[in-house]
N, C-alpha and C positions, 0 to 999 in steps of 0.2 A: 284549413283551419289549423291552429297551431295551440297547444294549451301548456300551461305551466303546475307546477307545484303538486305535481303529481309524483307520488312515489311506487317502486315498485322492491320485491323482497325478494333478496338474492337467495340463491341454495344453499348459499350457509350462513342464510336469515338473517342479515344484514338487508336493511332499509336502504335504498338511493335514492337521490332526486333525477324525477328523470322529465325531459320536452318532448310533448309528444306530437307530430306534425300529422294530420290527416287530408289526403288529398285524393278527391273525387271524379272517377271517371267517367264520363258521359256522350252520348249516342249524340247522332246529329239533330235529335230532337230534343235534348235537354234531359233525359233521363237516364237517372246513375243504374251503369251499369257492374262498377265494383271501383270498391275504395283496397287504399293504400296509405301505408300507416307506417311511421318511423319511430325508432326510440334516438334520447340522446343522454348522455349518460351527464348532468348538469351537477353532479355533488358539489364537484371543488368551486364551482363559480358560485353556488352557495354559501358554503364557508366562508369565501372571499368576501358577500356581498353579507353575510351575518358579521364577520370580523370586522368591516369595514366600518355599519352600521355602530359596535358597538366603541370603535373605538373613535366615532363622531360625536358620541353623546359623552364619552370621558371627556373628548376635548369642550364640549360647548358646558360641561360642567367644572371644567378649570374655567376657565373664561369666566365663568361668572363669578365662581368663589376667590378667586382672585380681585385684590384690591387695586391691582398694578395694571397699568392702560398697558397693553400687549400689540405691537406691530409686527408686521411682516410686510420685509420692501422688496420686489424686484428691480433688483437694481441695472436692468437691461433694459426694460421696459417704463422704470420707473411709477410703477402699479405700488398699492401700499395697503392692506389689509389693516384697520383698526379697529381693536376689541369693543365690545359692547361700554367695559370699563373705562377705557381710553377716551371714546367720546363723553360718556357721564364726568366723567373726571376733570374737562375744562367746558364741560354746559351745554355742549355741540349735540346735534342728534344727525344718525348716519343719513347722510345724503344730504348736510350742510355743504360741501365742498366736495372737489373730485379727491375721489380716493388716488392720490398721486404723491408723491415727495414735495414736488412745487406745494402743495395745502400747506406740508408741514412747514416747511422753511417760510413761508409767509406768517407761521404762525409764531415763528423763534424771532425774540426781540433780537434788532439788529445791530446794534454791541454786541451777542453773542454769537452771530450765524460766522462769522470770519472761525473763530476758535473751533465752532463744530467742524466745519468743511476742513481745518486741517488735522483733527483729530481724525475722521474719516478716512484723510489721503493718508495718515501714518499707518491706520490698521488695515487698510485697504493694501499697502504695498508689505504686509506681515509683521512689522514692525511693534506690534502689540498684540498681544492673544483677547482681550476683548476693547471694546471704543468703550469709552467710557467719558460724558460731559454733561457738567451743571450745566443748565440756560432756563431760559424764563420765558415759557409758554403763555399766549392770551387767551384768555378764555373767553368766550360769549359775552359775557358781562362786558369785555374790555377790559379788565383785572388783569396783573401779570402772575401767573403762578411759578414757584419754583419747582422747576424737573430736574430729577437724575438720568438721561438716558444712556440707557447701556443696551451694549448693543453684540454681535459676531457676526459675523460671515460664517456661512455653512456650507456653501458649495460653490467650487469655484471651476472653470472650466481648465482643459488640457494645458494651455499656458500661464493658468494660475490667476486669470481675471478674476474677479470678484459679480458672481449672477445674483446670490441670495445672501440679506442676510436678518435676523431678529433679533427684537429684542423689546424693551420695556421703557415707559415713559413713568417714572416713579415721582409722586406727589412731597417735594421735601418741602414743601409752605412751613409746616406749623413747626418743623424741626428746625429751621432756618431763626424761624421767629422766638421758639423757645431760647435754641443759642445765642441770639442778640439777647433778649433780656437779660439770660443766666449772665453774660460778659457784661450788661453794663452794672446788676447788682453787683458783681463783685468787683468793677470799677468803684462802685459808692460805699463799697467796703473798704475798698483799700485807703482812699479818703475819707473816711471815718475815722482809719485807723490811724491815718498821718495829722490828722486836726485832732486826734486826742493827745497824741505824742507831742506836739507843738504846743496846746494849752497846757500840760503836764509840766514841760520846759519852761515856760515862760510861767506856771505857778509858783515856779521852783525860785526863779527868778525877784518875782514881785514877794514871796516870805522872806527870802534876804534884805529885801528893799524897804519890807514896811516894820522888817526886824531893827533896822538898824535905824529907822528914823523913829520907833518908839523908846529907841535906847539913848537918841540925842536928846528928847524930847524932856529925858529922864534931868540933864544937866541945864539945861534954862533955865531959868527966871520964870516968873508964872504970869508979869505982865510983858514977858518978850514977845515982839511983832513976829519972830520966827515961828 
């Protein structure tokens, strides 16, 4: 038998965690004739498996309070981790598609997949410190959304391939959409402003015009057809 989570106090009264294995020895008739009993001194694998724990719950609590769809792609294997966010973010729920790169690339409209794949090969050969491309993600609906995805490499092997890298599928819809409106009111501004200048000019025009013909009007006759 083997038991856990048992502690014992050292002599200079510090607590450990310690394993304790107990094993039974018996006659040819099945009766214990004396047991045998081990310690193992298990602290640091505690620690590990307390540090471990706590720094899983940091992470699955960024994951959440994060508003940004967060990946992570092996890119040997081509596996691809996607945040809880990430799938909320274009309507999908985990286990719509295989968790693979293929999902994602089927999901990037295809005018944009050419521009991704060479941005990739640019920061993939070091030539950029992070990948960085708009494209337009579909969502559930079928709707296209606009992403930022930004991305690194983080580990790479002995000859400098490219194994891992992460990054973020950032939601810029309503920013995209604010900056077209904001651009085309100040298109309708700037033509407001050139149709007042233009009536302005040509008011300018027609008081000379109607000045001078109530000055002619002064010198006729009063039964002139003029």
């Amino acid at each position: 038998a083997e038991a856990e989570g048992l502690q014992l106090i050292r002599s200079d009264g510090r607590a450990i965690d310690v394993s304790l294995k107990l094993t039974s020895v018996r006659d040819d008739d099945g009766h214990v004739l004396h047991s045998r009993s081990s310690w193992r001194d298990v602290s640091d694998r505690k620690r590990a498996e307390v540090a471990l724990r706590a720094s899983e719950e940091r992470l699955a609590l960024v994951l959440d309070a994060t508003s940004e769809g967060l990946w992570d792609w092996n890119i040997v294997t081509g596996e691809m981790f996607f945040s809880p966010r990430w799938y909320a973010s274009l309507e999908y729920e985990p286990g719509d598609f295989p968790n693979h790169i293929s999902s994602w690339e089927r999901l990037v409209h295809p005018s944009d997949l050419s521009r991704v794949q060479e941005l990739l090969g640019e920061h993939f050969e070091g030539r950029t410190e992070v990948c960085e491309a708009e494209t337009r993600l579909m969502t559930k609906s079928g709707e296209w959304k606009q992403c930022l995805a930004r991305g690194r490499v983080v580990e790479r092997d002995a000859e400098g391939n490219p194994l891992r890298m992460v990054g973020v599928d950032i939601d810029i819809t309503e920013r995209r959409r604010t900056e077209a409106a904001l651009q085309q009111a100040r298109k309708l501004e700037s033509l407001g402003i050139l149709a007042g200048g233009i009536a302005h000019d040509f008011n300018n025009l027609l008081v000379g015009i109607l000045g001078n013909a109530e000055l002619a009007l002064l010198d006729l006759p009063v039964d002139s057809p003029a």
